[in-house]
C-alpha positions as CSV (number, residue, x, y, z in Angstrom):
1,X,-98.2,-123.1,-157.8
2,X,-101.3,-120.8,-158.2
3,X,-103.9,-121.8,-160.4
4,X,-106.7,-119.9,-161.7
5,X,-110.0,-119.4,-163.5
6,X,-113.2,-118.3,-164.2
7,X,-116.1,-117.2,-165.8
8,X,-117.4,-116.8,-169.5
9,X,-118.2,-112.4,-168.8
10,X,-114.8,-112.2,-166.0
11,X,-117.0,-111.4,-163.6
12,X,-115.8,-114.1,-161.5
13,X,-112.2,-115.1,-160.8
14,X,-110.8,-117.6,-158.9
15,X,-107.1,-118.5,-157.6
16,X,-105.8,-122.2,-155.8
17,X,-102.9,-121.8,-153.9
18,X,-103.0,-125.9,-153.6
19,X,-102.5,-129.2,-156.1
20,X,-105.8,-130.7,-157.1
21,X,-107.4,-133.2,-154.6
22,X,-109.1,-135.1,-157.2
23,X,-111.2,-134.8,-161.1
24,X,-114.2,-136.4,-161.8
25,X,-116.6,-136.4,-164.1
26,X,-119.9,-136.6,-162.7
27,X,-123.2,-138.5,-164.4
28,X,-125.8,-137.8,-161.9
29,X,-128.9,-136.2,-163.0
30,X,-128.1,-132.8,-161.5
31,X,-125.0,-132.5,-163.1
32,X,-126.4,-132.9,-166.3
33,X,-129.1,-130.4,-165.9
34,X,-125.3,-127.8,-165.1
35,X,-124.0,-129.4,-167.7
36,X,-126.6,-128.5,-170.3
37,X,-127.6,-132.2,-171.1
38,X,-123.7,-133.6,-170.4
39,X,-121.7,-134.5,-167.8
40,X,-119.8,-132.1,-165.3
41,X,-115.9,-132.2,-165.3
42,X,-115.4,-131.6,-161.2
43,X,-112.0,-131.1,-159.8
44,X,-111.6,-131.1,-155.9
45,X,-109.5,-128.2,-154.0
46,X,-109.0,-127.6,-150.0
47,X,-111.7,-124.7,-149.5
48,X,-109.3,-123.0,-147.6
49,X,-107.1,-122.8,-150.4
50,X,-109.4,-121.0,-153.1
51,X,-110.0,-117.5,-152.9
52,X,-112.7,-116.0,-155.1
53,X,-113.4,-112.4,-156.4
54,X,-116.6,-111.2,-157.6
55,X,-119.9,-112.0,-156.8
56,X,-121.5,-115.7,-157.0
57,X,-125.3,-116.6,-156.9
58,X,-125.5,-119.7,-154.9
59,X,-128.1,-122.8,-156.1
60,X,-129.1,-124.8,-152.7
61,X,-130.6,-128.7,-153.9
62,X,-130.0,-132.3,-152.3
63,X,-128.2,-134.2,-154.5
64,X,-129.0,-138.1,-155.4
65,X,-126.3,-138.9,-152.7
66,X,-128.1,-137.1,-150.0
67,X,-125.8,-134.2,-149.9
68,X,-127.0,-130.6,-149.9
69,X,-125.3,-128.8,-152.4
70,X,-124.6,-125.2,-153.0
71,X,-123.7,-124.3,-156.6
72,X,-122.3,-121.4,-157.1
73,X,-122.5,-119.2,-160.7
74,X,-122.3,-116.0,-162.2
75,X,-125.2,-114.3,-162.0
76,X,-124.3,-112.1,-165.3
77,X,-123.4,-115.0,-168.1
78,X,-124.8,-117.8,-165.7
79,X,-121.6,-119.9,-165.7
80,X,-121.5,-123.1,-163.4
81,X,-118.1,-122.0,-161.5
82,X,-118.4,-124.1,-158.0
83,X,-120.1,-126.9,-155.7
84,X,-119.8,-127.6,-152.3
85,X,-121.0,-130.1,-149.9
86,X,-122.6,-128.7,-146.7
87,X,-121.5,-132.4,-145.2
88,X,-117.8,-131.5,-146.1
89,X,-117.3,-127.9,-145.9
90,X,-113.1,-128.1,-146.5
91,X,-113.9,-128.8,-149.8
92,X,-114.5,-126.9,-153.3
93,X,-115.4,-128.7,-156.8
94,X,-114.3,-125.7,-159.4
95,X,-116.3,-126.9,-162.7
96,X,-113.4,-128.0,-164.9
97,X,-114.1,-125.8,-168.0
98,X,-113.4,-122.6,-165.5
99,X,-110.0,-123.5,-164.9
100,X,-107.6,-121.1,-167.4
101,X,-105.7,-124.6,-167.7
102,X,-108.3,-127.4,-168.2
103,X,-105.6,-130.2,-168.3
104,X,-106.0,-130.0,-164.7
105,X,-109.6,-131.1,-165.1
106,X,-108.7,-134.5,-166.6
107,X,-111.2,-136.8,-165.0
108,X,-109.3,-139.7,-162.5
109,X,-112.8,-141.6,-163.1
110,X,-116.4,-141.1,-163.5
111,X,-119.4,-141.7,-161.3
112,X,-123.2,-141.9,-161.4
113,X,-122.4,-143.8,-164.5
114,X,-125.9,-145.6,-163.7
115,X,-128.2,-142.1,-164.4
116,X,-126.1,-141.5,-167.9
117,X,-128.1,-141.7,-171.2
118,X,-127.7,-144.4,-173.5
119,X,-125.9,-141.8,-176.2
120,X,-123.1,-140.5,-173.3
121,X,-119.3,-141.2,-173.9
122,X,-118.2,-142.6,-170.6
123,X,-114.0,-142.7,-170.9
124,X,-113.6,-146.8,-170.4
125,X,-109.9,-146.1,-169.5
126,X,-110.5,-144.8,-166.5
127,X,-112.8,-146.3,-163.0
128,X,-115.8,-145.7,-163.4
129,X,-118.8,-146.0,-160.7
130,X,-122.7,-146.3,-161.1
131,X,-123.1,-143.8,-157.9
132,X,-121.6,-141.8,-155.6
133,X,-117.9,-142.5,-154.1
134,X,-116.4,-141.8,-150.7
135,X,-115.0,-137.9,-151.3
136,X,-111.6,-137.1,-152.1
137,X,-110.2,-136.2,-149.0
């Protein structure tokens, strides 16, 4: 199974030679500065199994959880196409909405439930967490 993706322009492409590890759909403050004022659908990959073509502009900050993230995006149309954890380098989040198939992306539970607005739509049929959880693999 290959599955692929990528940005708004095409400038970026992405292909997964592996099964999803894990969706999410993430609350936490930063995310909803990518997310334009929303939450961020996040779907976990082996970084080993995600090859990329074109160029990305990486976005270095320490999340809430104490992580230092690099978020990667197209430096043309500015799409949100990847995170990664320096503290768990084997694996990729690909932002849900860049997948060509987004039922893929259908969030297994939510976290940082605690920094949402009062006005977000948290999905109460699925876990959901007020912070971080251990990572998916």
């Amino acid at each position: 199974m290959t599955i692929t993706g990528g940005c708004l322009c095409g400038a970026v492409r992405y292909e997964v030679t592996a099964e999803p590890l894990a969706a999410r759909t993430c609350w936490c403050r930063l995310c909803q500065y990518l997310g334009g004022g929303t939450a961020t659908a996040n779907v976990a990959f082996p970084s080993d199994a995600v090859t990329i073509t074109g160029e990305l502009a990486d976005y270095e900050s320490v999340a809430d959880s104490g992580n230092v993230m690099h978020r990667g995006f197209c430096p043309k149309c500015g799409t949100p196409v990847t995170s990664a954890a320096e503290a768990r380098p084997h694996l990729i989040f690909l932002r849900g909405g860049t997948l060509d198939d987004t039922s893929i992306a259908a969030p297994q539970a939510t976290i940082w439930t605690s920094q949402a607005p009062a006005w977000a739509c948290i999905d109460e049929t699925i876990p959901s967490h007020p912070a971080q959880v251990p990572p998916a693999a």
